[in-house]
C-alpha positions as CSV (number, residue, x, y, z in Angstrom):
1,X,9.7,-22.5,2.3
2,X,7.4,-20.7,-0.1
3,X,4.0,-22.3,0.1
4,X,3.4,-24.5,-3.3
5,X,-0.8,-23.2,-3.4
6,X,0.5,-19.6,-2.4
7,X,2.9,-19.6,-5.3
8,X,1.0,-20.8,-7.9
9,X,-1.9,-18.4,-7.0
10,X,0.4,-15.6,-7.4
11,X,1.9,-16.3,-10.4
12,X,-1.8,-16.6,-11.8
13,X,-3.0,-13.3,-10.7
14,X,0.3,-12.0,-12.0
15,X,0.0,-12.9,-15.3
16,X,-3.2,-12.0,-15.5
17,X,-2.8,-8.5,-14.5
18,X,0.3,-8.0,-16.8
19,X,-2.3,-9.0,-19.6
20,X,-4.8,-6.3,-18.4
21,X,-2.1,-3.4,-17.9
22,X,-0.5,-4.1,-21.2
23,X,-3.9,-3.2,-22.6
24,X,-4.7,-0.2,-20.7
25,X,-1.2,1.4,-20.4
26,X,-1.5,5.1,-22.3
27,X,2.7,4.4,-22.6
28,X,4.6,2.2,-24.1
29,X,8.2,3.5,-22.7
30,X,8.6,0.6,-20.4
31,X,8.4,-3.0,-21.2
32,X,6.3,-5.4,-19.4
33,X,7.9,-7.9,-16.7
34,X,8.0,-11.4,-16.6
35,X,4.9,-13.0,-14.2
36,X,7.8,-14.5,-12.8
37,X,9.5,-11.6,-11.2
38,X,6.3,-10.0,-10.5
39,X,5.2,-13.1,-8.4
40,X,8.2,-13.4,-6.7
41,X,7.8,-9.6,-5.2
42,X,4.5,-10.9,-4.3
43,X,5.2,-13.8,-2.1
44,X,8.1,-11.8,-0.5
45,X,5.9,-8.9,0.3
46,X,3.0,-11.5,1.5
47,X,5.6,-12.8,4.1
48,X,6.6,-9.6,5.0
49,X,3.3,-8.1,5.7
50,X,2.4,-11.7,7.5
51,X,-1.1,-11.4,5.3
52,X,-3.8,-13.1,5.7
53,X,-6.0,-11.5,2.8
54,X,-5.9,-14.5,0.0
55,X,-7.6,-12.8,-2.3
56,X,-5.2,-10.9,-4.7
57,X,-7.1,-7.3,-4.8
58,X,-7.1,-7.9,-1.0
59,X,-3.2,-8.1,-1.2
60,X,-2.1,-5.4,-3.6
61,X,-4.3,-3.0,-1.6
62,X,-2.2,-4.3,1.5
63,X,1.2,-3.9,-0.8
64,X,0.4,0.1,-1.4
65,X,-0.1,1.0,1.8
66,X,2.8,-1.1,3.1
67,X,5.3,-0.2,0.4
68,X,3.8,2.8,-1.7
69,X,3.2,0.3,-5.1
70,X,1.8,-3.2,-6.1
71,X,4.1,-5.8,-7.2
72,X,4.3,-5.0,-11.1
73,X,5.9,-1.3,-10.1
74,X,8.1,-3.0,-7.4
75,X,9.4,-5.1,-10.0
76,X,9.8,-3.1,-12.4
77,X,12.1,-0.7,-10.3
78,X,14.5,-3.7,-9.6
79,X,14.5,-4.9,-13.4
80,X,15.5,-0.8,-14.6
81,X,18.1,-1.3,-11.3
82,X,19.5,-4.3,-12.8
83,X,19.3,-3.3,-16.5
84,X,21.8,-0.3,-16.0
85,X,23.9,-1.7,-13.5
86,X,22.8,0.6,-10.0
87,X,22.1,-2.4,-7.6
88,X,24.9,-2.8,-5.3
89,X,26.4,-6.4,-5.9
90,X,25.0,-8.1,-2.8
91,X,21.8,-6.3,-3.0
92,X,18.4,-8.6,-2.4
93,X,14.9,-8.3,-3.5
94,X,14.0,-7.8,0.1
95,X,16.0,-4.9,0.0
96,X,14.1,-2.9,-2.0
97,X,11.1,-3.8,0.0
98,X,12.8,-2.7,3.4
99,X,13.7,0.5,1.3
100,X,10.2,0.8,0.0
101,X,8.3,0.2,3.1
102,X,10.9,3.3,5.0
103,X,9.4,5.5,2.3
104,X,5.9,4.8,2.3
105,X,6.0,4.7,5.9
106,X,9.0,6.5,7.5
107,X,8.8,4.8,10.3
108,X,11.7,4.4,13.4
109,X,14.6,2.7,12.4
110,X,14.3,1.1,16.1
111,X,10.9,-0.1,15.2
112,X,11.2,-1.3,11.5
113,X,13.1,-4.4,12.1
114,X,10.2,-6.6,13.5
115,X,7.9,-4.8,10.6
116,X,9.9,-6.1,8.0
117,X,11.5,-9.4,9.0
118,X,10.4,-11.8,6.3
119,X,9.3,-15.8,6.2
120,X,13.0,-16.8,5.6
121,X,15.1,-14.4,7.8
122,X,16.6,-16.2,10.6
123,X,16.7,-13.1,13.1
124,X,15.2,-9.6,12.9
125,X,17.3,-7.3,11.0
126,X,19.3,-4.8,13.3
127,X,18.8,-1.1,12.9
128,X,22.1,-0.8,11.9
129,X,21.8,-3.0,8.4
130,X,18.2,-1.6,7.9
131,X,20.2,2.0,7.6
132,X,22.3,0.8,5.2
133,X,20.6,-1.0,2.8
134,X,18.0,1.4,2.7
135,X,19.9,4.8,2.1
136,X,21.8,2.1,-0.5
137,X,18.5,1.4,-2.7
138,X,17.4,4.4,-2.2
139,X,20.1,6.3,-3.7
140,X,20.2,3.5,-6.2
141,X,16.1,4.6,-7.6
142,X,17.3,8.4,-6.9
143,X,20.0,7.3,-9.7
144,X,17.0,6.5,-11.9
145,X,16.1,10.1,-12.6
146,X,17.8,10.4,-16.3
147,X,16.2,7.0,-17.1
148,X,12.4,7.9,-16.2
149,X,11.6,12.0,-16.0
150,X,12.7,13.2,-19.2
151,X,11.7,16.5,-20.6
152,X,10.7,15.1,-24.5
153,X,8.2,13.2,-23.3
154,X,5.8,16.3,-22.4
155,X,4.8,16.5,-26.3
156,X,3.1,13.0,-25.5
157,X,-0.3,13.0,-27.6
158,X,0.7,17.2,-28.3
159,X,-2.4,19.4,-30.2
160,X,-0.3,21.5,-31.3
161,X,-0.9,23.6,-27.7
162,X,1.7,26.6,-27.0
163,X,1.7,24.9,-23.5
164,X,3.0,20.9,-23.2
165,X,3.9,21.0,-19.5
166,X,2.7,22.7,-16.0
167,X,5.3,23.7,-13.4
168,X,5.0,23.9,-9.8
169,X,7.5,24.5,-6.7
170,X,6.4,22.2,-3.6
171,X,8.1,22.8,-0.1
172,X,8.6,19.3,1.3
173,X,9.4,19.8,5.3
174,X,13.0,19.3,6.8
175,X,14.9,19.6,9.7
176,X,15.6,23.2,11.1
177,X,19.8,23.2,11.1
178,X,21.5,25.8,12.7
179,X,24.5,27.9,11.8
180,X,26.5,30.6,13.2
181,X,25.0,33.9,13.9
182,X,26.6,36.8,12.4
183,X,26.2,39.6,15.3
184,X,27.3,37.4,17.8
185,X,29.8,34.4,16.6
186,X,29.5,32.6,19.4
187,X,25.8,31.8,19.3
188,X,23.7,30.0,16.9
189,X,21.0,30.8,14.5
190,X,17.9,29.3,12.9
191,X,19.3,29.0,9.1
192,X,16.4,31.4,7.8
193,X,17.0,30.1,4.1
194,X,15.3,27.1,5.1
195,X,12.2,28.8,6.3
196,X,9.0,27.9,4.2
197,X,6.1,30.6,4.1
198,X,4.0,27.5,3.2
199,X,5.0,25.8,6.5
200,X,6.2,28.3,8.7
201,X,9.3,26.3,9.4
202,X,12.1,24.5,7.4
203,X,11.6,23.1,4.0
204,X,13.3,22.2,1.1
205,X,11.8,23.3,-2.0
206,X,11.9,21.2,-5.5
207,X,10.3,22.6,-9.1
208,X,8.6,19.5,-10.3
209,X,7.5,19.6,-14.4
210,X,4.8,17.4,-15.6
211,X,2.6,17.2,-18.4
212,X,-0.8,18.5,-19.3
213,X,-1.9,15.8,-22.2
214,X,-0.2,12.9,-20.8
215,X,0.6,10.8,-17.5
216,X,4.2,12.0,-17.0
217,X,6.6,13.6,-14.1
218,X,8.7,15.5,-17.1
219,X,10.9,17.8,-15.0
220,X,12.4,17.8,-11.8
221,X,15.0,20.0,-10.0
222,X,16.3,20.7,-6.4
223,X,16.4,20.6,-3.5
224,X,16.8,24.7,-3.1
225,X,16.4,26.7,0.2
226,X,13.0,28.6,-0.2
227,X,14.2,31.2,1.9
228,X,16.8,32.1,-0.9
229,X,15.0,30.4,-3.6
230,X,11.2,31.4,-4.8
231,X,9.2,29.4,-7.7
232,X,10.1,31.9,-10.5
233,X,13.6,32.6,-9.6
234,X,14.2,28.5,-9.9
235,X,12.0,28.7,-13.0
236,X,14.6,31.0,-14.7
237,X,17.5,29.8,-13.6
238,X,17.3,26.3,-15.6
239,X,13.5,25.2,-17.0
240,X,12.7,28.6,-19.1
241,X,15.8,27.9,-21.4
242,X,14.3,24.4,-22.2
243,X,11.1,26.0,-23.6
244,X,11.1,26.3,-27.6
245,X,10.6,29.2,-29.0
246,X,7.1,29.6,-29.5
247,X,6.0,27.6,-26.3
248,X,5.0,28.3,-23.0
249,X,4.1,26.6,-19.6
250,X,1.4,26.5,-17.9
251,X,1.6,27.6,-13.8
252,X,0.4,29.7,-10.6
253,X,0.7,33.4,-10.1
254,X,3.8,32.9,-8.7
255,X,5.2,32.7,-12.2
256,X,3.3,35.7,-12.9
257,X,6.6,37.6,-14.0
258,X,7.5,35.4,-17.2
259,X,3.8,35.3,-18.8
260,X,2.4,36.0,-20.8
261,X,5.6,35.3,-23.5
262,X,6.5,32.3,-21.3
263,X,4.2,31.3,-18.9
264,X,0.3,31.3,-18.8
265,X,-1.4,31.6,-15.5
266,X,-4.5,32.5,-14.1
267,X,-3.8,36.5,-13.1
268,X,-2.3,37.0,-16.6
269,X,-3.8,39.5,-18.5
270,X,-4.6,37.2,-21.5
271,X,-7.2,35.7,-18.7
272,X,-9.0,38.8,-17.4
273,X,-12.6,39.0,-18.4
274,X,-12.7,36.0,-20.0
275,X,-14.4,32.9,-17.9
276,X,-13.6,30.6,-20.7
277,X,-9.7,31.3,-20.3
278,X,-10.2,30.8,-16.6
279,X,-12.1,28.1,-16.4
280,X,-9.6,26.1,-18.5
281,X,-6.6,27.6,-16.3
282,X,-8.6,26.3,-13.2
283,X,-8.7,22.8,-14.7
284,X,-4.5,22.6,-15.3
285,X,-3.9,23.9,-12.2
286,X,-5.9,21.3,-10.2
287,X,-4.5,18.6,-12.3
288,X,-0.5,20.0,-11.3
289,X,-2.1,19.9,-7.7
290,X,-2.9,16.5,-8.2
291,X,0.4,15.2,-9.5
292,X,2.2,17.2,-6.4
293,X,-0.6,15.0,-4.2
294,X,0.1,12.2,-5.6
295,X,4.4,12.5,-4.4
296,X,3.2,13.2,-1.6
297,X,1.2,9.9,-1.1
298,X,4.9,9.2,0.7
299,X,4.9,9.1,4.4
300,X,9.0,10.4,3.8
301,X,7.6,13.5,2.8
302,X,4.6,14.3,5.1
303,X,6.5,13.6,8.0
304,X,9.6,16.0,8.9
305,X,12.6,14.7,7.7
306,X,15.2,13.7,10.8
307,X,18.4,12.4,9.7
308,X,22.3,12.3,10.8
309,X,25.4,13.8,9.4
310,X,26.2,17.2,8.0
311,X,24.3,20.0,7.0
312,X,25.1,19.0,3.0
313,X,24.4,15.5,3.5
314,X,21.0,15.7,5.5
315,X,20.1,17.8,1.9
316,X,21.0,15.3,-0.1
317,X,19.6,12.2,1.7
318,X,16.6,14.6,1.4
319,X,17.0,14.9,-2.6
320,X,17.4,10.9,-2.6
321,X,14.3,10.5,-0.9
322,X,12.0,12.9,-3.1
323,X,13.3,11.9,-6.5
324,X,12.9,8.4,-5.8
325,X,9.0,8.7,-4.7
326,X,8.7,10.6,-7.7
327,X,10.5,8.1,-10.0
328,X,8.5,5.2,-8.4
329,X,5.2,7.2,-9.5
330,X,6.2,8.0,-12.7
331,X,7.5,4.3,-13.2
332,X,3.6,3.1,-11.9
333,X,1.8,6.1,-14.7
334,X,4.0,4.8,-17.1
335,X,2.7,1.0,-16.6
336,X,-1.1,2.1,-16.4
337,X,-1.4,1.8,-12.5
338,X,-2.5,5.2,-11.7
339,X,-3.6,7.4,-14.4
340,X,-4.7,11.4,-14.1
341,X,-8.1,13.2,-15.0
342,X,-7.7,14.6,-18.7
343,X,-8.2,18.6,-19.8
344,X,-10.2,17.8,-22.5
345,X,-10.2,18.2,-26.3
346,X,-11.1,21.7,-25.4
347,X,-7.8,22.6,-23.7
348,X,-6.0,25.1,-25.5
């Protein structure tokens, strides 16, 4: 039974931080919850975690590092589940916790169980139902992706820049798979278009969009094999036919190819000679560098990835996995719980 001092407590704190965040959010995309369903994330977490920090800060710092978000982004991902219909039908809220905690911690399916088993769970949950009902929600925020990264939403507080948006590739490790080796059928081969030059091993690479005047993940494609796949070949295949016109992206000197009539970047000519141009181009890229940090705040995507099944279903497992960190950050931005450095008034 949920503790009557405990559950009053929380729904206090909750309602006053829902008060606080509505007046500091920089968007108003998302609508606020209900203290109710932010409290109840609370008290199941606080079981969960078995805490014995009272004090409220003391708990949402435990709930970040536990499950990669407080309890107002928590419940807010299973409100936007509900409202278009992606929960499976006998889903719980402790589900999206277990599915949470795998991601911020990608931690043995073996070893999880006793991690997770909450106040009201008769037994410890076998490996077998932790597998499932996490791929389950996971696939279920992956599904998010229309709902939350969209493209329009780089001209958020637009100057009138010729750059909205930065673009980046990241490499997020995987598992080496092997395949058959050409010279000699028989034997197999390292799949070489998984190889990373950032990693010196196997990778999956994804071209993540975000925006240089507001607090927004606007674009996000992948997974692609970096060994076949390099940042400006991904860049033209899809994102450089979204531009307008008359604008252009900001990016590396990987992207030096495209600029300067579609991308600016720091080797460009445009830059050359002039510290002020540079300077500016040093600023954008740290902040894309930052965004790409903060995805991978997920332990999923430190950590090598290890899964079962095929070759194509290890990839897209993967893909689930990395949209889903990224949607749960965006969804967090987007409610005034983490918030970037700005460029400046001087950007341009």
């Amino acid at each position: 039974m949920v503790d009557r001092d405990d559950a009053v407590d929380s729904l206090t704190h909750q309602m006053a931080d829902l008060i606080v965040k509505e007046t500091t959010r920089s968007s108003k995309r998302l609508s606020m919850l209900t203290p109710e369903l932010t409290s109840e994330f609370d008290l199941l977490a606080i079981y969960m975690m078995k805490c014995e920090r009272k004090t409220y800060e003391g708990r949402n710092i435990m709930m970040v590092a536990w499950f990669g978000a407080p309890p107002i982004v928590i419940a807010k991902i299973w409100e936007l589940l509900v409202m278009h219909e992606l929960l499976d039908p006998k889903a719980k809220k402790k589900h999206l916790l277990w599915a949470l905690y795998f991601l911020k911690e990608y931690p043995n399916m073996s070893c999880m169980g006793k991690a997770v088993v909450g106040k009201r769970d008769t037994r410890i949950p076998v490996e077998k139902t932790l597998h499932l009902w996490v791929w389950i929600m996971i696939e279920a925020i992956a599904d998010l992706k229309d709902v939350v990264i969209n493209w329009e939403n780089r001209r958020t507080n637009d100057r009138g820049n010729d750059a909205m948006a930065g673009v980046d590739g990241i490499d997020i490790k995987f598992q080496q798979i092997l395949v058959v080796n050409p010279k000699i059928p028989y034997k197999m081969m390292i799949n070489k278009a998984l190889n990373s030059h950032k990693f010196h091993g196997p990778a999956l690479r994804y071209e993540v969009g975000t925006s240089l005047l507001s607090d927004d993940y606007v674009w996000l494609t992948g997974p692609w094999l970096p060994g076949d796949w390099n940042d400006i070949t991904i860049f033209r295949q899809f994102l450089i036919h979204e531009l307008d016109d008359d604008e252009r992206i900001e990016a590396d000197d990987g992207y030096i190819g495209e600029a300067p009539d579609k991308v600016i970047c720091p080797g460009s000519a445009e830059n050359i000679g002039n510290a002020e141009r540079c300077a500016m181009r040093a600023r954008a890229q740290g902040r894309i560098e930052v965004f790409n940090r903060h995805i991978k705040f997920f332990g999923c995507l430190r950590k090598p990835f290890i899964s079962t099944g095929t070759s194509a279903q290890k990839v897209e497992k993967h893909g689930f996995m990395t949209y889903s960190c990224v949607i749960i950050k965006q969804i967090a931005m987007d409610l005034g719980v983490n918030s970037m450095y700005k460029l400046g008034d001087d950007y341009k």
